[in-house]
Residue frames as qw, qx, qy, qz and C-alpha x, y, z in Angstrom:
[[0.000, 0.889, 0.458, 0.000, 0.00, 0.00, 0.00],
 [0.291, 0.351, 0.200, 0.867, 1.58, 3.54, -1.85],
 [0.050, -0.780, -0.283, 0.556, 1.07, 6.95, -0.08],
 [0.254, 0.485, 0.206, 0.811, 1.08, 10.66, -2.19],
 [0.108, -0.753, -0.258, 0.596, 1.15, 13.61, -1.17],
 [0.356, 0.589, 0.547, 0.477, -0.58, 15.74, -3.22],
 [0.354, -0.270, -0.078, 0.892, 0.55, 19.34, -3.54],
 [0.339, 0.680, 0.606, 0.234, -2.22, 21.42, -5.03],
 [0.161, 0.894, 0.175, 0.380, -1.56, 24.96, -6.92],
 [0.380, -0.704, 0.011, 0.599, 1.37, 26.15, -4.63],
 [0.502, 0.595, 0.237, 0.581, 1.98, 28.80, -8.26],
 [0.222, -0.019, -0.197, 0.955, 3.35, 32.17, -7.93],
 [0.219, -0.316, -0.483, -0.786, -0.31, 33.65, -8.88],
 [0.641, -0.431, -0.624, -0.116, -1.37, 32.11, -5.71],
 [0.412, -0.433, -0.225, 0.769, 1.20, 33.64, -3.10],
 [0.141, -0.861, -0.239, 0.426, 1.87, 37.30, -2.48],
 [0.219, -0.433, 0.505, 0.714, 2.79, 39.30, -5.04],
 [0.269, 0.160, 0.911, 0.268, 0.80, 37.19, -7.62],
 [0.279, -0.243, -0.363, -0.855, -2.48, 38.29, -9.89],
 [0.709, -0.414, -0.369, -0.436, -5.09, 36.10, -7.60],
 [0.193, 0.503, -0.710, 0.453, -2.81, 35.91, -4.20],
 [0.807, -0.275, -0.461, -0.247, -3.73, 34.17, -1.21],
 [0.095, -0.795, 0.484, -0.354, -2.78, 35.00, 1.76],
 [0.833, -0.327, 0.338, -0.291, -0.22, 32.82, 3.37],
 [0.871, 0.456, -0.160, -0.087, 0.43, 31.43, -0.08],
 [0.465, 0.732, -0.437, 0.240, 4.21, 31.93, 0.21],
 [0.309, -0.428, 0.751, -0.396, 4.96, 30.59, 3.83],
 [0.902, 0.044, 0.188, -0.385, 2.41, 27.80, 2.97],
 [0.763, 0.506, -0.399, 0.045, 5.49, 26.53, 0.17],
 [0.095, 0.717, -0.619, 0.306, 7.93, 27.41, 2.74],
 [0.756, -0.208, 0.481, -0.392, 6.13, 24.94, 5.30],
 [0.901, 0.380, 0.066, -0.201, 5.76, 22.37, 2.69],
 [0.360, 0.806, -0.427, 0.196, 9.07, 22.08, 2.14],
 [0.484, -0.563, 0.310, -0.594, 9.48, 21.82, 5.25],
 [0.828, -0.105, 0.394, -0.385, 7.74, 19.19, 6.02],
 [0.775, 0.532, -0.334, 0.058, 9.11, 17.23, 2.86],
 [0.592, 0.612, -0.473, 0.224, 12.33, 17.15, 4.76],
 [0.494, -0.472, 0.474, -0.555, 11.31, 15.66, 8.00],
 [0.793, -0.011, 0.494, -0.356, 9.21, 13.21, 7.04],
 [0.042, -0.229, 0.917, 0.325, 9.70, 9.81, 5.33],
 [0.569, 0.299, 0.571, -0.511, 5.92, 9.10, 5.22],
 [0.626, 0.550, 0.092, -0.545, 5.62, 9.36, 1.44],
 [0.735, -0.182, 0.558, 0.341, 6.28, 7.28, -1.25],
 [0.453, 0.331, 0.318, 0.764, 5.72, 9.67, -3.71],
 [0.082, -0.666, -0.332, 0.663, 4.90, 13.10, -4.25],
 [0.378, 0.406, 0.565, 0.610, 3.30, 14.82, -7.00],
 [0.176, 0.685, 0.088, -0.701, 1.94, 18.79, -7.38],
 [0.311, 0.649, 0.638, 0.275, -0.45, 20.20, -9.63],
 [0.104, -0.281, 0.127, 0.946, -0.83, 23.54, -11.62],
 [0.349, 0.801, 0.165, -0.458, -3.42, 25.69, -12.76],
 [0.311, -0.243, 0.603, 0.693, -2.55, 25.94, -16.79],
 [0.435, 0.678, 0.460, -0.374, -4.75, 27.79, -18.14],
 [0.434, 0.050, 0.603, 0.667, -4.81, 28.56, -22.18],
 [0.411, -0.314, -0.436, -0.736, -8.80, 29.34, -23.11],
 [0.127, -0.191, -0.925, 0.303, -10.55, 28.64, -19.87],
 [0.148, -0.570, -0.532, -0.608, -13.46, 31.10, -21.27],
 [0.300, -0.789, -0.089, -0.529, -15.49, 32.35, -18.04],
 [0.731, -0.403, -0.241, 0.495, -13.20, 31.16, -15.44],
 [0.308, 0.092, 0.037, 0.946, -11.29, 34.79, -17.24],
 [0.057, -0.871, -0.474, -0.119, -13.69, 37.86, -16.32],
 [0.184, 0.529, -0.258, 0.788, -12.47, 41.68, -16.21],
 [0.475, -0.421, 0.259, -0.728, -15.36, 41.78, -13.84],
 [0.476, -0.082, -0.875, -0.026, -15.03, 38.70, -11.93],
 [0.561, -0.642, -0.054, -0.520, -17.27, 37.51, -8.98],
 [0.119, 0.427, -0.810, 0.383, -14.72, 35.08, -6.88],
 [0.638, -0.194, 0.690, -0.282, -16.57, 32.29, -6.88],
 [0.836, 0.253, 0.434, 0.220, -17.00, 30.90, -10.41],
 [0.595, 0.664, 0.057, 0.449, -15.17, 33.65, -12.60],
 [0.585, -0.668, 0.028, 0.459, -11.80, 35.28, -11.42],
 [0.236, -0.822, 0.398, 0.331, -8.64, 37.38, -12.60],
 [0.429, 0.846, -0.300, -0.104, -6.31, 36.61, -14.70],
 [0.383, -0.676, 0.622, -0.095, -4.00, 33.77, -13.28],
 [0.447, -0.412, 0.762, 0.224, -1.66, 31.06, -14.39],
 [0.628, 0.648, -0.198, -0.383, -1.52, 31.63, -18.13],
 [0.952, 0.022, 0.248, 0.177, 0.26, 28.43, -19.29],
 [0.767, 0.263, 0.058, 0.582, 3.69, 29.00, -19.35],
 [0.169, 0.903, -0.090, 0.385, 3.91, 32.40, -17.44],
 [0.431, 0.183, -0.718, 0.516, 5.91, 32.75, -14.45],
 [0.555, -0.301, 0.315, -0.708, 2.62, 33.37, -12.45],
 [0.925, 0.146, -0.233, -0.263, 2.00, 29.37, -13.55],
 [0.574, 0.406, -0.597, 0.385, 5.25, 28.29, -12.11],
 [0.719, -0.287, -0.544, 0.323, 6.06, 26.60, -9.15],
 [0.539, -0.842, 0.003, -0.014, 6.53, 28.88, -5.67],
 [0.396, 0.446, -0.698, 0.396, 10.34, 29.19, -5.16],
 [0.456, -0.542, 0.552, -0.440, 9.74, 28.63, -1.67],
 [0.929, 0.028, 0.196, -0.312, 8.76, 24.97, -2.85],
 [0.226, -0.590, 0.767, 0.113, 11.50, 22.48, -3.14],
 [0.805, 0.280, -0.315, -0.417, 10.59, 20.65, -6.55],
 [0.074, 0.581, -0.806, 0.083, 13.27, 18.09, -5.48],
 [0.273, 0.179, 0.942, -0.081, 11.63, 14.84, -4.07],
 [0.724, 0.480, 0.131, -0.478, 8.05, 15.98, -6.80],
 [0.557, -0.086, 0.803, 0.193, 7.95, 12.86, -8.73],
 [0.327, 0.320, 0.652, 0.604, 5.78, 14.35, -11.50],
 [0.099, 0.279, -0.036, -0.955, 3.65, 17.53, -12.35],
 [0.192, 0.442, 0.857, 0.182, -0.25, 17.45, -13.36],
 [0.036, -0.123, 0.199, 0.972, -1.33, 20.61, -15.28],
 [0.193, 0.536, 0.820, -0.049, -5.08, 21.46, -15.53],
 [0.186, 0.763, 0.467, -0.408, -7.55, 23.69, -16.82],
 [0.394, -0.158, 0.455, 0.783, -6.15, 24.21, -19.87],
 [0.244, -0.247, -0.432, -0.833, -9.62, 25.33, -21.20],
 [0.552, -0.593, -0.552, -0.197, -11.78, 24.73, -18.62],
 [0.689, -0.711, 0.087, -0.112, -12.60, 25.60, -14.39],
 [0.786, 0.203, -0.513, 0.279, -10.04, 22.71, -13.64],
 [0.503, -0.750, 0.240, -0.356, -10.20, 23.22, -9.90],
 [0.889, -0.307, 0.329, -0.086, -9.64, 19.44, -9.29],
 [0.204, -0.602, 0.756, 0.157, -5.99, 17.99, -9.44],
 [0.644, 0.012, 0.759, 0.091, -7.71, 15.30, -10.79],
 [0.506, 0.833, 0.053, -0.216, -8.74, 17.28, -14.38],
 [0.048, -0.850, 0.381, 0.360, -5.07, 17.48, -14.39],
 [0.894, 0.386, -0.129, 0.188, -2.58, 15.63, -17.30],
 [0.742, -0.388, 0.164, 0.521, 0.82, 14.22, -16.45],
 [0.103, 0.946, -0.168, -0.256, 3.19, 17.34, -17.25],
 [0.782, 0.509, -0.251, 0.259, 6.41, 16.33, -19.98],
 [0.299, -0.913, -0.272, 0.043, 8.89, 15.20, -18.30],
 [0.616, -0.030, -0.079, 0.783, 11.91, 17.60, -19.07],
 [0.033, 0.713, -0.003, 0.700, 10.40, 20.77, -18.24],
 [0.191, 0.156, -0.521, 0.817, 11.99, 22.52, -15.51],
 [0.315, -0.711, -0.618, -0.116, 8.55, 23.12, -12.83],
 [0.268, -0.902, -0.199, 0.273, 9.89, 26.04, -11.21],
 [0.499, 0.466, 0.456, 0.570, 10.93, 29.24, -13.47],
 [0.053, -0.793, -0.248, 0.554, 11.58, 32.57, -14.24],
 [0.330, 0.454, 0.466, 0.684, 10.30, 32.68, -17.75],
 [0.151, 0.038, -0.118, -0.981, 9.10, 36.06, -19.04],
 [0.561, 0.311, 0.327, -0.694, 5.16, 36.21, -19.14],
 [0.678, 0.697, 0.038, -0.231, 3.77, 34.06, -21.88],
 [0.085, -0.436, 0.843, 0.303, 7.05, 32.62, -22.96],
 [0.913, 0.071, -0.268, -0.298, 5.96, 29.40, -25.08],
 [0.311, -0.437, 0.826, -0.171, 6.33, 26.44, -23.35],
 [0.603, -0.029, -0.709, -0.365, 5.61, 22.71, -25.50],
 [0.510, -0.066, 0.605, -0.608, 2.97, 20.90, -22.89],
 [0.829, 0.128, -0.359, -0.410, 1.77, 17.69, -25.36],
 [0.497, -0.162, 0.851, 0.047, 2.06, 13.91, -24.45],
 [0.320, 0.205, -0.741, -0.554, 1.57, 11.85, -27.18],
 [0.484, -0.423, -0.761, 0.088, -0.58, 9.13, -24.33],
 [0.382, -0.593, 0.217, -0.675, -1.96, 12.05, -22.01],
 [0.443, -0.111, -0.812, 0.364, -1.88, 10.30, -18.18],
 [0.441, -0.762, -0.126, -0.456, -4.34, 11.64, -15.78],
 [0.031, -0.558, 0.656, -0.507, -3.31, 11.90, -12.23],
 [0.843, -0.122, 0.275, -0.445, -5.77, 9.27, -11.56],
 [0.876, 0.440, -0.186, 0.067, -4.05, 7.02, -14.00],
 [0.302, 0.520, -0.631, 0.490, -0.70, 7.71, -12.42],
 [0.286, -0.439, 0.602, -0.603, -1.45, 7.13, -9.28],
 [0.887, 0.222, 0.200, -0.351, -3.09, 3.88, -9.99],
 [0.834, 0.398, -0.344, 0.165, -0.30, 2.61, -12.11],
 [0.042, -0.649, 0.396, -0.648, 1.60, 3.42, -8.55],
 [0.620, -0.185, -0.761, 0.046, -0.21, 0.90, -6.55],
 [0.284, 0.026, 0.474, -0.833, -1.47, 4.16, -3.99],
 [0.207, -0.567, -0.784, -0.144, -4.28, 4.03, -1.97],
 [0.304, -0.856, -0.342, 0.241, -3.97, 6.47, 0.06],
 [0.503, 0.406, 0.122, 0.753, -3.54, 10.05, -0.47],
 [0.226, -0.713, -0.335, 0.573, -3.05, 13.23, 1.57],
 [0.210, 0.760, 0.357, 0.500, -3.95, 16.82, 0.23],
 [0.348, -0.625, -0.186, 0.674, -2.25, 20.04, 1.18],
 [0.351, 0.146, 0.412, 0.828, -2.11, 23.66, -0.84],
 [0.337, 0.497, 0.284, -0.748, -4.26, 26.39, -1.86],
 [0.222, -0.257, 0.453, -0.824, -6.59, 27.11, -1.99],
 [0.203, 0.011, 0.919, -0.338, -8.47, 25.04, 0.86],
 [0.473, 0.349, 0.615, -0.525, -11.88, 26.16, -0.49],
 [0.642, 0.576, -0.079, -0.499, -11.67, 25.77, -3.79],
 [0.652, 0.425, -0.579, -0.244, -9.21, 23.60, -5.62],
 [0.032, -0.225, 0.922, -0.313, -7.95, 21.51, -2.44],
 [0.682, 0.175, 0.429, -0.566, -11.76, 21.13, -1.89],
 [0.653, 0.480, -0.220, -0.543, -12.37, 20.13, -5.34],
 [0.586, 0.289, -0.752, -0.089, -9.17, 17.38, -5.46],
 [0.069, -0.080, 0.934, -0.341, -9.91, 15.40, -2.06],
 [0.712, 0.226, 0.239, -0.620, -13.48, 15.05, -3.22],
 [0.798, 0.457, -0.345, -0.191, -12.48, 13.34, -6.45],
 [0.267, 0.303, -0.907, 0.117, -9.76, 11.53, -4.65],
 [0.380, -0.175, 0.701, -0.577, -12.37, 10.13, -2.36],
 [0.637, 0.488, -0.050, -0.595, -14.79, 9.73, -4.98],
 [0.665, 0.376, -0.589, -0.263, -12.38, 7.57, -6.89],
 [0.948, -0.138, -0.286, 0.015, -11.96, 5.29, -4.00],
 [0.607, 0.386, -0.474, 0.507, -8.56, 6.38, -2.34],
 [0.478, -0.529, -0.431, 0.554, -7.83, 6.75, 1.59],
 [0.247, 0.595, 0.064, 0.762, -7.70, 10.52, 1.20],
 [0.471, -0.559, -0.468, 0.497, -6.54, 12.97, 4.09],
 [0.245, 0.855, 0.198, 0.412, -6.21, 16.95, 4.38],
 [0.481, -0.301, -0.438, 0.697, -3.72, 17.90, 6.50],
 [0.052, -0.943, -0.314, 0.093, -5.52, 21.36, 7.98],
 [0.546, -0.681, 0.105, 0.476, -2.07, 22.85, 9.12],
 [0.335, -0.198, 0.627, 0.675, -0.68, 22.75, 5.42],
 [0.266, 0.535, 0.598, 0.535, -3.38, 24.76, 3.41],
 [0.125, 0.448, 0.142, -0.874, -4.91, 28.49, 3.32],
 [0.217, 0.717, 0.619, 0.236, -8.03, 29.41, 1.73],
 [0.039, 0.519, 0.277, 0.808, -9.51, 32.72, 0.06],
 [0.456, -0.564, 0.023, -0.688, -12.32, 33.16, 2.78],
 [0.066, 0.262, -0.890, 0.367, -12.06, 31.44, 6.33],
 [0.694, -0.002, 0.335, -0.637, -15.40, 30.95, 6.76],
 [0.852, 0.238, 0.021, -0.466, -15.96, 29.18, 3.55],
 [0.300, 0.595, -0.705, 0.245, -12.60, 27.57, 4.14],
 [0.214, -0.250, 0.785, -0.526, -13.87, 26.07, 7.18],
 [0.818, 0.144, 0.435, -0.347, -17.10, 24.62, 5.67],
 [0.754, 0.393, -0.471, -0.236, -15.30, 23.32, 2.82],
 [0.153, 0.209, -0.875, 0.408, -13.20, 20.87, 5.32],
 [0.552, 0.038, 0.649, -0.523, -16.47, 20.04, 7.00],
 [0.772, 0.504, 0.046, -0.385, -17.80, 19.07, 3.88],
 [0.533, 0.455, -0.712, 0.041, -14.68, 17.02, 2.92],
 [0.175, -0.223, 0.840, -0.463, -15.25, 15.28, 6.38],
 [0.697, 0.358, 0.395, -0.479, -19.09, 14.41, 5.62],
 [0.820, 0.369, -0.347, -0.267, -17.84, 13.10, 2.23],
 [0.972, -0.227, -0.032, 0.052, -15.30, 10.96, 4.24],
 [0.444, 0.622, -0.408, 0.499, -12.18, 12.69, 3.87],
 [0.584, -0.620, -0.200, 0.486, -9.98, 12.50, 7.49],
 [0.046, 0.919, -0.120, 0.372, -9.20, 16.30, 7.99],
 [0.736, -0.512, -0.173, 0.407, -5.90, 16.65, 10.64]]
């Protein structure tokens, strides 16, 4: 029985500084990191990115922050790129989502090619080639892995973390949230997403 830890959206666009920030965002990587180099718990470790191309109303001048937002992680900018605080070093692979769609959930995402560097400091919009020739979902990867059980940390708690420990539950996988290792947009609705990952069977700690 295969653990993951599943890193979700630590991008620059997310921390401080970024187009859609989150507070926290940056110390959240630093933690992560962190933690990476304590523990031996995992047997892998994978992180996911926003990679957006055409994701149509997810883009809104006049968004409402809750189904249409900013501007953020244009595929291939350096807002789409990995936190520096985050130590890409033990990530075993990279799943890139929403290339035209929402793509909250880490699971939406496709296994990322792999010789590209995951943490950058292209220029906005640089081109970056993003094709497999056999796309891999992260479900598929993790499954050809022989996990069962998978813990969720990242931002942001009420939206995309929400989004992947549903679908990891959903597909059947032990699936935890560590509390300590995420930050949300709003704390309220931060706090009922995590109840609501507990009522779907997620273990929250």
């Amino acid at each position: 029985m295969a653990k993951a830890l599943i890193i979700v959206d630590v991008q620059n666009d997310f921390c401080e500084g970024g187009s859609l920030a989150v507070a926290g965002g940056a110390a959240l990587a630093g933690e992560i990191t962190e933690m990476l180099a304590e523990t031996t718990d995992f047997d892998f470790v994978v992180a996911t990115q926003d990679w957006h191309v055409d994701p149509g109303s997810h883009f809104s001048q006049t968004p409402d922050y809750s189904t249409s937002w900013p501007e953020h992680c244009v595929a291939g900018s350096k807002g789409a790129a990995l936190h520096r605080n985050l130590d890409t070093e033990d990530i075993d692979a990279y799943f890139r989502k929403g290339k035209y769609d929402a793509g909250y959930s880490g699971f939406d995402g496709l296994l990322a090619p792999e010789d590209e560097v995951a943490v950058g400091e292209r220029e906005a919009h640089e081109s970056v080639e993003d094709g497999n020739e056999f796309p891999v979902s992260l479900d598929d990867w993790l499954r050809e892995n022989d996990i069962d059980d998978v813990v969720v940390v990242g931002i942001a708690t009420d939206h995309c973390v929400r989004a992947t420990a549903l679908d990891a539950v959903n597909a059947g996988y032990n699936t935890t949230v560590l509390r300590d290792f995420v930050v949300g947009i709003d704390a309220d609705a931060a706090e009922e997403a995590l109840e609501e990952l507990v009522d779907a069977g997620v273990e929250v700690k």
